[in-house]
C-alpha positions in Angstrom: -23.9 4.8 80.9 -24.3 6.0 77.5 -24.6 9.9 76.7 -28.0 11.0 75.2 -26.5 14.2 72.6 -29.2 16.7 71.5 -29.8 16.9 67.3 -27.8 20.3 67.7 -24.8 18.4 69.2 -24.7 15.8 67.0 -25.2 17.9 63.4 -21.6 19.2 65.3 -20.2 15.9 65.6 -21.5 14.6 61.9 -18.3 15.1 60.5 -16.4 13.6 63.7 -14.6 10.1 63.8 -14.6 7.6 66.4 -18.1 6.1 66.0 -19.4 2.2 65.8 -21.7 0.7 63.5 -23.3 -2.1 65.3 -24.7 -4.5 62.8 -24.8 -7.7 60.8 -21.7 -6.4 59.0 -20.3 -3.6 61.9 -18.0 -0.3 60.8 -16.1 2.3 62.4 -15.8 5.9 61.3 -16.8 9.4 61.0 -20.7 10.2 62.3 -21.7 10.6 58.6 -19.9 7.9 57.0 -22.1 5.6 59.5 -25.7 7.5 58.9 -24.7 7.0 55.0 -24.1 3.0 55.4 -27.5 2.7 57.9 -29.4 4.3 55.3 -28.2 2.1 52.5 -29.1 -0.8 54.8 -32.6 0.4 55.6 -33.3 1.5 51.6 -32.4 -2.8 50.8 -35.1 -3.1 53.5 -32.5 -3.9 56.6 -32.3 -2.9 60.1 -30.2 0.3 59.9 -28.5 -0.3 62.7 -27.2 1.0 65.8 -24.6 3.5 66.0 -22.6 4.4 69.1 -19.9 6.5 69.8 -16.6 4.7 70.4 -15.1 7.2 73.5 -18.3 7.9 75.6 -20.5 5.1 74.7 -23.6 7.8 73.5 -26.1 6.0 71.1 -28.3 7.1 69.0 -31.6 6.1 68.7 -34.0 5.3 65.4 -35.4 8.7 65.6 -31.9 10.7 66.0 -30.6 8.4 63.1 -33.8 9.6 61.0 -33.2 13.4 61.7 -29.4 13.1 60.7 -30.5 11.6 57.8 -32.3 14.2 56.7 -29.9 17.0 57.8 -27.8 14.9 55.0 -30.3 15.3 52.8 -31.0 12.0 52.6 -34.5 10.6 52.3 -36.5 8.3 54.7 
């Protein structure tokens, strides 16, 4: 069963490796590296995505992708 992390916990775990993009084209790396790729994919107009995280199976959902996005400061 996948973990549900709260905003705080993941803003911790932004910087953290050992995360799965699941997508046309899927990638593996750090929280952020994943958030950044989703939100190029969503800016062409593209699903953004799933991500999950490799160890404990969490996943985050549209709206937990959104907020990270703009804790990056990157725009919706």
């Amino acid at each position: 069963m996948a973990r549900n992390y709260s905003h705080d916990e993941l803003v911790q775990r932004v910087k953290s490796p050992g995360w799965k993009l699941k997508a046309e084209q899927p990638a593996t790396g750090t929280l952020e590296e994943l958030l950044r790729l989703g939100h190029q994919r969503k800016k062409k107009g593209e699903h953004p995505g799933l991500i999950e995280e490799i160890d404990t199976r969490a996943e985050l959902d549209l709206l937990q992708i959104e907020k990270l996005w703009l804790y990056l400061g990157l725009p919706l």
